[in-house]
TIVEXZA-894693 format. One record per residue (C-alpha): residue in three letters; y, x, z. Coordinates in nm, 3 decimals, padded with zeros to 5 digits. Each point is the difference from the previous one (the first is absolute). Layout:
BEGIN
  code        v        u        w
   ALA        Y        X        Z
...
end
This chain:
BEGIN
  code        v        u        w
   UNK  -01.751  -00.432  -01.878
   UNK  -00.321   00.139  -00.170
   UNK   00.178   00.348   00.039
   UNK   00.108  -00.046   00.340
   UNK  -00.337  -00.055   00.127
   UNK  -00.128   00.229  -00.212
   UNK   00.210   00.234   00.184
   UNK  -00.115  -00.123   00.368
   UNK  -00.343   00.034  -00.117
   UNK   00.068   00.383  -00.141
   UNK   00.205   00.023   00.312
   UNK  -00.232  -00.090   00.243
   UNK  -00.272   00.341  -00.187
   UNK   00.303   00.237   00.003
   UNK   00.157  -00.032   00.330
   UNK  -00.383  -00.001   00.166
   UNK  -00.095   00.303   00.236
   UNK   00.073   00.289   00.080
   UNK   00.402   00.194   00.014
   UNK   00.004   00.249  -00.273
   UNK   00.198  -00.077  -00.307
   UNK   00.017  -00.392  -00.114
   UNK   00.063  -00.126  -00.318
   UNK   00.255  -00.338  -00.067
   UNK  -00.177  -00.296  -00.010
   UNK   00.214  -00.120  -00.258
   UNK   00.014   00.351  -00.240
   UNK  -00.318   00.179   00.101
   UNK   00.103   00.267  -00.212
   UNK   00.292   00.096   00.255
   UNK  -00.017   00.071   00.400
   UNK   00.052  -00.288   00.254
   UNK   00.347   00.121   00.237
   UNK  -00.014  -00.322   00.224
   UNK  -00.274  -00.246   00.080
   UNK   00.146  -00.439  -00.036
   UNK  -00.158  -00.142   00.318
   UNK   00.037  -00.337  -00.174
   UNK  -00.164   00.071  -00.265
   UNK  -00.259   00.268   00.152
   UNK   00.054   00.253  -00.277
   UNK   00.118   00.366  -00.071
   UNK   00.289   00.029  -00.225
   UNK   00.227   00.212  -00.173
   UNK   00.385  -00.048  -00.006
   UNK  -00.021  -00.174  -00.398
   UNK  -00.348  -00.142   00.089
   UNK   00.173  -00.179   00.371
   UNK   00.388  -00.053  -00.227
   UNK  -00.217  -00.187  -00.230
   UNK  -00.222  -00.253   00.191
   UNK   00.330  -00.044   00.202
   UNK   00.183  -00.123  -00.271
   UNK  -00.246  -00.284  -00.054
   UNK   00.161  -00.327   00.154
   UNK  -00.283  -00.068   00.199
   UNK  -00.031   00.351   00.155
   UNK   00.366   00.063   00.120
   UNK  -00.164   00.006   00.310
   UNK  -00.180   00.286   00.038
   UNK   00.081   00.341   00.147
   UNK  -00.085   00.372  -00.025
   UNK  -00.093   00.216   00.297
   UNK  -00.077   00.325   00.009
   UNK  -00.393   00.104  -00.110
   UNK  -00.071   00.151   00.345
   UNK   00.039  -00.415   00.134
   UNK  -00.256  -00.113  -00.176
   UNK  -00.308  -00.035   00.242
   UNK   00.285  -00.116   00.260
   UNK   00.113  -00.214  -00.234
   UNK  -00.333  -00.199  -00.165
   UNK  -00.103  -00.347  -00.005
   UNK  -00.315   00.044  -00.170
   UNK  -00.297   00.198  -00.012
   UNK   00.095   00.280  -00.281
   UNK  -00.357  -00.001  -00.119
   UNK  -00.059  -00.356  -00.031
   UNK   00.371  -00.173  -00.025
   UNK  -00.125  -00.260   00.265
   UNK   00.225  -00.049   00.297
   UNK  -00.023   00.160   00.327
   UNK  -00.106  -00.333   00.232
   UNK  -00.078   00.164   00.362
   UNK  -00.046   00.266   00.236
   UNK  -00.278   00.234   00.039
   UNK  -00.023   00.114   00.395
   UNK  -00.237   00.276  -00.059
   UNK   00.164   00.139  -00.321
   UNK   00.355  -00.119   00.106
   UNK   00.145  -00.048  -00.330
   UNK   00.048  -00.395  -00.168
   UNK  -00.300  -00.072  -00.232
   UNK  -00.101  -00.244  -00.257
   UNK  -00.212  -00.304   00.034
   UNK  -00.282   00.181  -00.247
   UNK   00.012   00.267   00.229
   UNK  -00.061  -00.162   00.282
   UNK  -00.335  -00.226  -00.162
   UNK  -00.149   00.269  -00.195
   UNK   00.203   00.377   00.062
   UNK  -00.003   00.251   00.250
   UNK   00.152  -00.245   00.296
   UNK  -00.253  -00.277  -00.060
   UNK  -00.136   00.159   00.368
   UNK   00.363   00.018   00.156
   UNK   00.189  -00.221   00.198
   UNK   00.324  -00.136  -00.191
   UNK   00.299  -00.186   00.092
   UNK   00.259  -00.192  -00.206
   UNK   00.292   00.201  -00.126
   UNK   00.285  -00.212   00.189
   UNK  -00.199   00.066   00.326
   UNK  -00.060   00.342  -00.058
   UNK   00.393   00.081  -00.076
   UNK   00.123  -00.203   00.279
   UNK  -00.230   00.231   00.228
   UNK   00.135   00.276  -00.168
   UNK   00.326  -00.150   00.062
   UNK  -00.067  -00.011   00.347
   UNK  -00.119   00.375   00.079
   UNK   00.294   00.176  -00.239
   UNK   00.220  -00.268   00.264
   UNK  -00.157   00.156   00.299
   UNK   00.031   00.380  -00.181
   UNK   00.407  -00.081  -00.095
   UNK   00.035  -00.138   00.362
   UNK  -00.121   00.302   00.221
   UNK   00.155   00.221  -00.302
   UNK   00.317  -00.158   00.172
   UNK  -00.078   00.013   00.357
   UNK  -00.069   00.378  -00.059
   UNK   00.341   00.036  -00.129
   UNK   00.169  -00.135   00.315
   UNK  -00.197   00.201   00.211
   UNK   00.117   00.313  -00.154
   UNK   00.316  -00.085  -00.003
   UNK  -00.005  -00.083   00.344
   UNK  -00.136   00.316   00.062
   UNK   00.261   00.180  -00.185
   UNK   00.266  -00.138   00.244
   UNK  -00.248   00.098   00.303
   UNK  -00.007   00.378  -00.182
   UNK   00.423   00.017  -00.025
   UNK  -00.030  -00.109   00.419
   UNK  -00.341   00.243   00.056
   UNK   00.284   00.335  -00.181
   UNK   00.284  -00.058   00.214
   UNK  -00.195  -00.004   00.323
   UNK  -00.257   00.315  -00.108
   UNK   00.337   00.176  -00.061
   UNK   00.176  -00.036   00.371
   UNK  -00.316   00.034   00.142
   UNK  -00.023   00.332  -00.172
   UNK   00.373   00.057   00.019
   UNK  -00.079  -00.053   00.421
   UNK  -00.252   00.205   00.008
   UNK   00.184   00.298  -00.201
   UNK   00.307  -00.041   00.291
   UNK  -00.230   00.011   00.270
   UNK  -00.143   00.331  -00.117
   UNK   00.337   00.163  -00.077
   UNK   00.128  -00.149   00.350
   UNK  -00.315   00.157   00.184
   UNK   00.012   00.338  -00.207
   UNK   00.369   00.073   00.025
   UNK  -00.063   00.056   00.402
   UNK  -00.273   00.229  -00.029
   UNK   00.023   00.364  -00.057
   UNK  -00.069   00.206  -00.332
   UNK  -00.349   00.062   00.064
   UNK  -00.079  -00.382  -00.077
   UNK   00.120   00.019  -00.327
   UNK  -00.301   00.052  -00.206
   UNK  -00.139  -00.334   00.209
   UNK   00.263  -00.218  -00.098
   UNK  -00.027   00.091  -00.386
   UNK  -00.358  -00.106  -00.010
   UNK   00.005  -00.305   00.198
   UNK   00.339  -00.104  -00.261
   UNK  -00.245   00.141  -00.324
   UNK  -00.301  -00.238   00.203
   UNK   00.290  -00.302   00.027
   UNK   00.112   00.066  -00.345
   UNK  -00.386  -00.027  -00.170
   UNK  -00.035  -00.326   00.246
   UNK   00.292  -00.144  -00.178
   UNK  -00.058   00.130  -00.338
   UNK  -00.368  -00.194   00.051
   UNK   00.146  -00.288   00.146
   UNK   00.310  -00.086  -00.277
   UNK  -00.228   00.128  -00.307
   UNK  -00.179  -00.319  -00.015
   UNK   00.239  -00.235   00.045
   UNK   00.210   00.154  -00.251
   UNK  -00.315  -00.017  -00.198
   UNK  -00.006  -00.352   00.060
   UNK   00.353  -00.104  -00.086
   UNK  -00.028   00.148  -00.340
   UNK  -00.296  -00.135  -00.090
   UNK   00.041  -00.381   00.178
   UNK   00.279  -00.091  -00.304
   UNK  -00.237   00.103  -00.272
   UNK  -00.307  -00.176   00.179
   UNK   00.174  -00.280   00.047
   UNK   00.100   00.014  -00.397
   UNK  -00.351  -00.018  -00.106
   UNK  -00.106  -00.239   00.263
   UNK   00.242  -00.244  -00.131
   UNK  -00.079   00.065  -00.338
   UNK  -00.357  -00.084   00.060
   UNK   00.090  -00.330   00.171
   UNK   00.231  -00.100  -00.247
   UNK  -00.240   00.106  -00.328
   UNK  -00.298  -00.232   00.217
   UNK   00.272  -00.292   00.074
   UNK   00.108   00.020  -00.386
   UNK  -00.347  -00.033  -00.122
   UNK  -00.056  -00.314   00.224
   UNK   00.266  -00.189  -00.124
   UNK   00.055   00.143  -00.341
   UNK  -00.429   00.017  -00.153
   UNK  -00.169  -00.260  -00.128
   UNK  -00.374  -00.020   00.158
   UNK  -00.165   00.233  -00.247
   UNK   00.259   00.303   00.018
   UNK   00.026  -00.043   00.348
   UNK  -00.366   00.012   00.025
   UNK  -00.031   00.287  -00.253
   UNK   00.278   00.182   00.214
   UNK  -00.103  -00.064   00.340
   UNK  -00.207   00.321   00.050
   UNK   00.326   00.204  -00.118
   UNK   00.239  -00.157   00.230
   UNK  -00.219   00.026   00.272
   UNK  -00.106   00.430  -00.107
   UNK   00.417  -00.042  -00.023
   UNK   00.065  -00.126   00.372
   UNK  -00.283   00.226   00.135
   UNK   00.161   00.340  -00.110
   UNK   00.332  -00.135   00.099
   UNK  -00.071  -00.006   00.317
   UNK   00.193   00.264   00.266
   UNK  -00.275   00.145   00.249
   UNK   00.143   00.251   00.197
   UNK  -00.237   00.281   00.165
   UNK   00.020  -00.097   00.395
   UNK  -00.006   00.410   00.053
   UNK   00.382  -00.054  -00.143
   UNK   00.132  -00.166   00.322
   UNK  -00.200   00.180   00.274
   UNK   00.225   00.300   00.017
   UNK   00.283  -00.245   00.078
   UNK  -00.117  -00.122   00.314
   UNK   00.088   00.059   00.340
   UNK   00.334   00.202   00.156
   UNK   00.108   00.342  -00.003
   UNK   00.153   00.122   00.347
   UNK   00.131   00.307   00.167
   UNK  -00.115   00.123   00.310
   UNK   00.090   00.322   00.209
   UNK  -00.065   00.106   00.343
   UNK   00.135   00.324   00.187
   UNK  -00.303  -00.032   00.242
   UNK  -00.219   00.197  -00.230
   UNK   00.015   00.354  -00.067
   UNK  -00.168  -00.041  -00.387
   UNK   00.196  -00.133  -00.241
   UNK  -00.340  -00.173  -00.160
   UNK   00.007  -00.188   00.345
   UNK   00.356  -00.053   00.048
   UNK   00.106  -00.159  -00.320
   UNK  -00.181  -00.137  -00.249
   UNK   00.006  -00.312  -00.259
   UNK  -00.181  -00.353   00.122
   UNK  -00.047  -00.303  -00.247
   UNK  -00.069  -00.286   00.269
   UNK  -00.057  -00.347  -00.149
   UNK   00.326  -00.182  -00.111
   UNK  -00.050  -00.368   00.036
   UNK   00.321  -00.116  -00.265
   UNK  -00.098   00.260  -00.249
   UNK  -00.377  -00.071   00.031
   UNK   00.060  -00.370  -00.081
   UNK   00.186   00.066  -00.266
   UNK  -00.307   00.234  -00.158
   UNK  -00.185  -00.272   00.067
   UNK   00.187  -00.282  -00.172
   UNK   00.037   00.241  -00.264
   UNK  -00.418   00.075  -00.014
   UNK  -00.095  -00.362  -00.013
   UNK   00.314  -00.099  -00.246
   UNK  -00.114   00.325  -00.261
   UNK  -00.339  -00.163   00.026
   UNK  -00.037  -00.301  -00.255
   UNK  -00.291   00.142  -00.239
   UNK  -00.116  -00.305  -00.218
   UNK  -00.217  -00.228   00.228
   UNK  -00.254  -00.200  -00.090
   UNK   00.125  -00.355  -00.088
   UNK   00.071  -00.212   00.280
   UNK  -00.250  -00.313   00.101
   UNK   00.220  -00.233  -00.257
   UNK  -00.135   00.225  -00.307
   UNK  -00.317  -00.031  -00.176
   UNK  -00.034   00.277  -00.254
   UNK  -00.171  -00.131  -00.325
   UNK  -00.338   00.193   00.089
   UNK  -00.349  -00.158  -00.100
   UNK  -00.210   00.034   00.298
   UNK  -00.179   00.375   00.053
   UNK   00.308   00.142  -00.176
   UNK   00.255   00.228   00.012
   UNK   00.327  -00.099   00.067
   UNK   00.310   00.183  -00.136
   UNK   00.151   00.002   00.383
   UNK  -00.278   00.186   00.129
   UNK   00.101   00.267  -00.236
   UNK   00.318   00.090   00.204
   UNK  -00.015  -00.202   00.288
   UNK   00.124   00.162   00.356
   UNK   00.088  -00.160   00.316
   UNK   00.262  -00.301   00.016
   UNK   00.344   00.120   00.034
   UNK   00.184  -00.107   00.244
   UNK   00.370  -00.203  -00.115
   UNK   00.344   00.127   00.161
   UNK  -00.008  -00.354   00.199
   UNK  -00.341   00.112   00.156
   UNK   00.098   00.315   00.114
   UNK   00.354  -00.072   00.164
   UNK  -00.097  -00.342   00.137
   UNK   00.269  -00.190  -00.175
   UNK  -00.042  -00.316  -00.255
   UNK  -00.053   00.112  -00.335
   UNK   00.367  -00.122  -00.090
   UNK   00.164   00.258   00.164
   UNK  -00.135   00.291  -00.166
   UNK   00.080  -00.100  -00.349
end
């Protein structure tokens, strides 16, 4: 026992500070390859297999050196235990810390309420993480539906063209090529974005889901200090996760493409020519598809209180954007139906 706490009290100086390279607690001589969380020390393989094989430490684990602020239970520096919350630092802190160190000014909370609020705004983050997903998969459906209907509109328009052409006489030949080279760009800006779209929608719904599953894990899986030491990262995590697609994307889709000739006019310029009148099925389908692409992070919903002291920053504000709308909201069904 003398050595063991010998050890912790070595420990407790080596592990301290900073992420270079860390010497085992237990052999200072050698280099720590895994920090013990019960034990709050840095250890090398024969300095951890040794402690280990104590009866009383059989217990204890190993985790890899780049866990170990996640991972503490105590102040390095000190060995005193981390006891509650600073708001304005937003990190756990010790009780001497908070009587006579640098948040002696700060607002603190305790540690159980500052992980369950934690708790709470990953929630909200893994929940619209999800509600994002079904709106782009929803979208990906309306896409498939948006294809086939740009493509007999533009096979319609091609026929009327040919129909109109084949009864005129040589002379209008050159027209016809450049109003079918006009319908061709039309089309070519019309089915480049949604292509765009469909190959991009699987992979954005990959990371999407990734992020909401990585912020549900750490929920359900952290105690209160890792989750609080990991908070920031999930919530970086879920931010670049998140698919924004440029609005300039869809505009080219919009409206119809239509054909129309008339023999009254002597000038081909007059006579025939390419109109893109409004198209009321295809324009609501841009539009479900506008407001289901856009679910940017919003701020958290009037449930939520971040864990901010008061006058300062909160991590939301950092990324915030408008509140996305869910697939229920948008198609005016109950939310059951769109899962």
């Amino acid at each position: 026992f003398v050595r063991f706490f010998c050890v912790m009290y070595h420990g407790h100086r080596a592990s301290g500070g900073g992420h270079g390279t860390v010497a085992c607690s237990n052999h200072p001589d050698e280099p720590a390859v895994g920090y013990c969380p019960e034990l709050s020390l840095a250890l090398s393989q024969a300095g951890y297999d040794e402690l280990k094989a104590q009866p009383a430490l059989r217990h204890i684990t190993l985790v890899p050196l780049h866990e170990m602020d996640n991972k503490r239970k105590a102040d390095p520096s000190t060995g005193e235990a981390y006891t509650m919350f600073d708001l304005n630092l937003q990190r756990p802190i010790t009780t001497a810390q908070k009587l006579v160190g640098a948040s002696k000014s700060h607002e603190v909370i305790a540690l159980d309420e500052a992980a369950a609020a934690a708790r709470k705004e990953l929630r909200e983050v893994a929940r619209r993480m999800n509600d994002q997903v079904a709106s782009v998969r929803m979208a990906c459906s309306q896409l498939e539906k948006l294809q086939f209907a740009m493509r007999e509109m533009i096979a319609a328009a091609r026929q009327g063209i040919n129909d109109y052409f084949a009864q005129m006489h040589e002379k209008i030949e050159r027209r016809r090529k450049g109003l079918l080279a006009d319908l061709d760009n039309i089309a070519l800006r019309k089915a480049e974005p949604v292509e765009g779209l469909i190959n991009s929608l699987p992979e954005a719904i990959r990371r999407v889901q990734e992020a909401a599953q990585a912020c549900s894990a750490a929920v359900h899986e952290y105690d209160d200090l890792e989750l609080l030491h990991r908070k920031r990262q999930m919530l970086e995590m879920a931010a670049s996760s998140e698919f924004r697609p440029p609005k300039v994307m869809l505009d080219d889709i919009r409206g119809d493409v239509l054909f129309k000739g008339d023999d009254r006019f002597l000038f081909l310029d007059e006579c025939s020519r390419l109109e893109r009148p409004g198209n009321a099925d295809i324009d609501r389908v841009v539009g479900l598809l506008s407001t289901l692409l856009d679910t940017s992070t919003s701020q958290p919903s009037s449930g939520t209180t971040p864990m901010v002291a008061p006058g300062a920053t909160s991590q939301w504000e950092s990324f915030a954007d408008p509140v996305p709308c869910s697939p229920s909201s948008v198609l005016g069904v109950p939310a059951a139906a769109t899962s």
